[in-house]
C-alpha positions as CSV (number, residue, x, y, z in Angstrom):
1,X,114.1,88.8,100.8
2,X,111.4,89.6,103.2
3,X,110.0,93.0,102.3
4,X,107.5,95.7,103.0
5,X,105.3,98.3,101.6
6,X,104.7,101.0,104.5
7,X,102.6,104.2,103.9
8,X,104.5,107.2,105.7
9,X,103.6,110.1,107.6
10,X,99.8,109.2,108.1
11,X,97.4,107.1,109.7
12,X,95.1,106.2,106.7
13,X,96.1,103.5,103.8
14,X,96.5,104.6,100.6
15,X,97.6,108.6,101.5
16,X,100.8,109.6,103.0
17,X,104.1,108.5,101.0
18,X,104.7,104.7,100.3
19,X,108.2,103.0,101.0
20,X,109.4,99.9,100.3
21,X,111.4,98.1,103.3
22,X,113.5,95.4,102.5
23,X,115.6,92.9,104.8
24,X,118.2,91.4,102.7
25,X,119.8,88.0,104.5
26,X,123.0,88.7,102.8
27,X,124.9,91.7,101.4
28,X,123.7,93.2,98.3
29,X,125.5,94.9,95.8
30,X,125.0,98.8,94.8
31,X,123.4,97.6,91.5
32,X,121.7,95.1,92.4
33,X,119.6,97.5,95.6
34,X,119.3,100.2,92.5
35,X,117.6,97.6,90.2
36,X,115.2,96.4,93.2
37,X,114.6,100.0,94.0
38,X,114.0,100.6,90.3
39,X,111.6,97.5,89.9
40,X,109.5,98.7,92.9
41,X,109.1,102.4,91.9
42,X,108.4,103.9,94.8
43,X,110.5,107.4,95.8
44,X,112.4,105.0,98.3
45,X,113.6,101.9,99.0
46,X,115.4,101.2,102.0
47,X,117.6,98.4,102.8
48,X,117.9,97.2,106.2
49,X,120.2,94.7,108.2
50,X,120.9,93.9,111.5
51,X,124.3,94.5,113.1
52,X,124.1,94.1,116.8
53,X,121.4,94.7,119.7
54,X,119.0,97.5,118.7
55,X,121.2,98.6,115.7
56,X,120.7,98.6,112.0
57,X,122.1,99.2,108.9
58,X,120.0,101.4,106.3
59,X,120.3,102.5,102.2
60,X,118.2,104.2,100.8
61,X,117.7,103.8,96.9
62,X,115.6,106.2,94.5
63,X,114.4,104.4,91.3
64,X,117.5,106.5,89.8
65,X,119.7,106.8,92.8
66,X,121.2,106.1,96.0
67,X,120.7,109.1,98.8
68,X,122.0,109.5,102.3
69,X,119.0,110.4,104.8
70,X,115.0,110.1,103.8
71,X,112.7,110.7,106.2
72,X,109.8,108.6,105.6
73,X,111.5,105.2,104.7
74,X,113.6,106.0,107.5
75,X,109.7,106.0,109.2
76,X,108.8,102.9,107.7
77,X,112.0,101.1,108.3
78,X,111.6,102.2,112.0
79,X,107.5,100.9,112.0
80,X,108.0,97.8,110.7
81,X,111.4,97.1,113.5
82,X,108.6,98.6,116.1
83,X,106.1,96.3,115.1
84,X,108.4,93.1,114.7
85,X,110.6,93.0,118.2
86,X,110.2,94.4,121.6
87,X,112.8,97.4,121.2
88,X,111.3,100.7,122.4
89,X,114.4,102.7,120.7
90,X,116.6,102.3,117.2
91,X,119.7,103.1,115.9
92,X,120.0,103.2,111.9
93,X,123.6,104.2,110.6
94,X,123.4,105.6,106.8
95,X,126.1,105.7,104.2
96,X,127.5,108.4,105.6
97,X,128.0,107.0,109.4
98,X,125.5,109.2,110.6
99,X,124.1,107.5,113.6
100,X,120.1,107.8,113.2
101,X,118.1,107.4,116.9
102,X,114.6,106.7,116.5
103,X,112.1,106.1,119.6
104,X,108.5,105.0,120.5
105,X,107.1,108.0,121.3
106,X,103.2,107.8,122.7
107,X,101.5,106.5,119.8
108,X,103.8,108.3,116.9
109,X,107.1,107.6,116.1
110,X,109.9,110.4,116.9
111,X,113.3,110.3,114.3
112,X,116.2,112.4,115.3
113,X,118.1,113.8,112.1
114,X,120.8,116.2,112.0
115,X,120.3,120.1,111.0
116,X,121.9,121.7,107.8
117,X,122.3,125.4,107.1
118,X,120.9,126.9,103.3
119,X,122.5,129.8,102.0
120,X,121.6,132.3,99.3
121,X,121.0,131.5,95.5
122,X,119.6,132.1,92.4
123,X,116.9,130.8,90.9
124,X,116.6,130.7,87.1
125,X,113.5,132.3,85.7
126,X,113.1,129.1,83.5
127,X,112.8,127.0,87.2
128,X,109.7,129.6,87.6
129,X,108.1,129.3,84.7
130,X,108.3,125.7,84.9
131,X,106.7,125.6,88.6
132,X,104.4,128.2,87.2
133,X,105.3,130.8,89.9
134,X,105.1,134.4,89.1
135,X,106.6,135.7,92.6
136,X,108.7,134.6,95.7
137,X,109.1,135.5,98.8
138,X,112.9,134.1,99.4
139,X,115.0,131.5,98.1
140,X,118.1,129.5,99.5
141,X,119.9,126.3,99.1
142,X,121.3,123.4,100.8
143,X,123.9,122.3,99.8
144,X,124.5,119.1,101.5
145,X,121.2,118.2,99.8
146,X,121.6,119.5,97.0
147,X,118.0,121.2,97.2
148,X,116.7,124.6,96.4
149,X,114.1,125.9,98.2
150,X,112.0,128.9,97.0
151,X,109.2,130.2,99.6
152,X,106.1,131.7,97.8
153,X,103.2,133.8,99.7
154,X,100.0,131.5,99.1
155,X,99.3,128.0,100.5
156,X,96.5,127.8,98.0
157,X,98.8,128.6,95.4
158,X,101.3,126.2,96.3
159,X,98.9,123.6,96.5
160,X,97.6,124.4,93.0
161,X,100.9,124.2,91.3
162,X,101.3,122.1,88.2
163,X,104.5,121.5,87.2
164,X,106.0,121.4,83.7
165,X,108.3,118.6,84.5
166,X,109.7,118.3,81.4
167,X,110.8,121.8,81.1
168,X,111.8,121.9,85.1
169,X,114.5,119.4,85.0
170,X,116.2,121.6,82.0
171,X,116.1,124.2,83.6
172,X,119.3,123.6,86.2
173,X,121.6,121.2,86.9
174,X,123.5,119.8,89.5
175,X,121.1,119.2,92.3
176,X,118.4,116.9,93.6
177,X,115.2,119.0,93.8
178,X,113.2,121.9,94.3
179,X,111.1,122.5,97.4
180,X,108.3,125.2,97.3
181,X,106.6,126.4,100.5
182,X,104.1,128.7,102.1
183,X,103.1,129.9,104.9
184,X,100.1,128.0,106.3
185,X,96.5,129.4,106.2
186,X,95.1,126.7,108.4
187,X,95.6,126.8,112.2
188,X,96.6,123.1,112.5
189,X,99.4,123.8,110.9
190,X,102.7,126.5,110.3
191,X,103.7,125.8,107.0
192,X,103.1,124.0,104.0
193,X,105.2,122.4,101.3
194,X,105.9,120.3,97.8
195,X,109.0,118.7,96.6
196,X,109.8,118.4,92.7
197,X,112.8,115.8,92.5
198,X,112.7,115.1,88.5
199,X,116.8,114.9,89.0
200,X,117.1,112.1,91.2
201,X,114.1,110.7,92.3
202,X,110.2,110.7,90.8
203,X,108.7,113.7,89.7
204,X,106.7,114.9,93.5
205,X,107.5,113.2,96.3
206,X,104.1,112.4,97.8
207,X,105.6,113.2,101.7
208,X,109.3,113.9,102.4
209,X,110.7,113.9,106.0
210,X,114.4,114.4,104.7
211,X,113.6,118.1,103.6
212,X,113.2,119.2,107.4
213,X,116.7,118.8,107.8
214,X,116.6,122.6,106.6
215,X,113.3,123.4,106.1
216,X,112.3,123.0,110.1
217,X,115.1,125.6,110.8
218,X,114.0,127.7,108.0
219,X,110.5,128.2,109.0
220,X,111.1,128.2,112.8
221,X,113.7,131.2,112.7
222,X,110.9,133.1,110.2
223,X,107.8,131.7,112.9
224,X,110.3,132.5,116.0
225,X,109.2,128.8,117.1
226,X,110.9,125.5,117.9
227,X,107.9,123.3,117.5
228,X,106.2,123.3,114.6
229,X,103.3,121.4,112.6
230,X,103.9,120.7,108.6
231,X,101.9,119.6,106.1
232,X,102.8,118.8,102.2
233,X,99.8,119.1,100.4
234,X,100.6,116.5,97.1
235,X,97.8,114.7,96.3
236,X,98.4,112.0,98.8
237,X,98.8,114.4,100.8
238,X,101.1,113.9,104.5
239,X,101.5,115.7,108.1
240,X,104.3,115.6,110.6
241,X,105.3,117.7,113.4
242,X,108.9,118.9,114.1
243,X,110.8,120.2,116.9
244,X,114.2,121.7,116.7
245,X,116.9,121.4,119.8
246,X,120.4,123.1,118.7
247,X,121.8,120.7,115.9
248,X,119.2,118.0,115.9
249,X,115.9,118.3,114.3
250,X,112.8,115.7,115.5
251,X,110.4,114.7,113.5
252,X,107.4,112.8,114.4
253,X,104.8,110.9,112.6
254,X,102.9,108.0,112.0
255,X,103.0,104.9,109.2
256,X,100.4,101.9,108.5
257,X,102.0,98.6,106.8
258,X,99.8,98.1,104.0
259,X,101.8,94.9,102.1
260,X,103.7,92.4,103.5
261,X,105.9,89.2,101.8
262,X,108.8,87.9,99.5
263,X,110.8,89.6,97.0
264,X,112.5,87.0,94.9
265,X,116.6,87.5,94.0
C-alpha cells in the first residue's frame, strides 16, 4: 500500500504535525485501518481512494479511534494528490458524506470545512488542576466534536502548560479533548492554542486543523474579524490562517512530504 509521512501546517521538516497518508488498492476493513493507524502512531492516519475524476474517499484513524474531519491529514492527503496529478481542486467525502473541497491556492493549500456552534459547560475543577490552570476566561463545548474548550488570559501561560495526563483523562468522560487558548501577544498572529486529546487520540496534538471548525468562529465573534492568523504553540509547534464565510470556515496552510514508500498488508 503506497503510503506517506507528510508534516502539516508548516514549511520546515521535522515541526508542524506529521500524518500518515495511505492509498489502499483495495478496500480495508475498520480493524484492519485501526491497526495500521495504531502501528504508525501518528495522531492521524488517513486513508485515501479514488472514486471518480477529482474525487476521493478519506478515513481518518487515531492510534485509538476512528474520527470524522482532521484538518491536517486532510492537508497532507490534499499535498500529496497536489503533488502527484495535475488537478488544481479536490473533493474528499468523510464518513459522514460531508463533501470536503480543497484548492491550490498561491503557494498554500486552502480546505473548506463546515462550521459548528459550542455552547455553555462546566468544567470540572479536577480538568484544571490537571491542565494546571488557576483561572479562565470562558468555557464552551462542541458537541459535534465532542471537545471542550476553555480560554485562559496568557499566551505565555498557555504555552507553558504541562499537563498531568494521567490525572486529565480521569477527570471527565464522554468526549474527545480539551482545547485551551489565549489571546495572542504577537502581532503575526490573533490567537493561540493547544489540544489535550488523552481520550481518543495521543496526549497533544502537535497541530490540529479540525479544531477551527469552532474555534475560528469563536475567536472571530470575540476579535470582530473574519480572517484570522493562528498559531498552536506545542513543541512542534504549527501556523495556519483562517477565514470564515457564513457556514464554511477556510483554512489555509502549508505541508512538506518528508517519507515516501510501501506499507506491507
Amino acid at each position: 500500500m503506497k503510503t506517506y509521512f507528510v508534516d502539516s501546517f508548516t514549511n520546515e521538516k521535522f515541526k508542524g504535525n506529521p500524518a500518515a497518508v495511505c492509498f489502499p488498492d483495495n478496500n480495508l476493513d475498520i480493524d484492519t485501518m485501526q491497526k495500521i493507524a495504531a502501528e504508525i502512531g501518528f495522531s492521524e492516519t488517513a486513508f485515501v481512494k479514488h472514486i471518480t475524476d477529482n474525487r476521493y474517499s478519506i478515513r481518518f484513524f487515531t492510534p485509538k479511534i476512528e474520527i470524522p474531519l482532521c484538518g491536517h491529514a486532510t492537508l497532507a492527503s490534499s499535498k500529496i494528490i497536489f503533488d502527484t496529478t495535475t488537478f488544481d481542486n479536490i473533493t474528499f467525502i468523510n464518513c459522514d458524506n460531508i463533501e470536503l473541497f480543497i484548492e491550490k491556492a498561491a503557494n498554500k493549500i486552502k480546505m473548506q470545512f463546515p462550521v459548528y456552534d459550542t455552547e455553555e459547560t462546566e468544567v470540572p475543577q479536577k480538568m484544571l488542576d490537571a491542565l494546571g490552570i488557576s483561572e479562565i476566561v470562558n468555557k464552551r463545548y462542541s458537541p459535534k466534536n465532542k471537545i471542550i474548550l476553555i480560554e485562559i488570559k496568557s499566551a505565555l501561560e498557555l504555552a507553558n502548560l504541562k499537563p498531568d495526563f494521567t490525572a486529565l483523562i480521569n477527570s471527565h468522560t464522554g468526549i474527545n479533548g480539551v482545547l485551551v487558548t489565549a489571546i495572542s501577544d504577537s502581532e503575526n498572529f490573533d490567537f493561540h492554542y493547544r489540544y489535550f486529546w488523552p481520550w481518543a487520540g495521543t496526549n497533544e496534538d502537535p497541530v490540529t486543523g479540525g479544531i477551527q471548525t469552532f474555534l475560528t468562529k469563536y475567536w472571530a465573534a470575540k476579535l470582530n474579524k473574519t480572517k484570522l492568523n493562528a498559531y498552536q504553540s506545542s513543541s512542534r509547534t504549527g501556523i495556519m490562517s483562517t477565514e470564515i464565510i457564513q457556514d464554511k470556515v477556510f483554512i489555509y496552510g502549508e505541508a512538506v512530504t518528508v517519507l515516501e514508500g510501501q506499507f506491507i498488508l
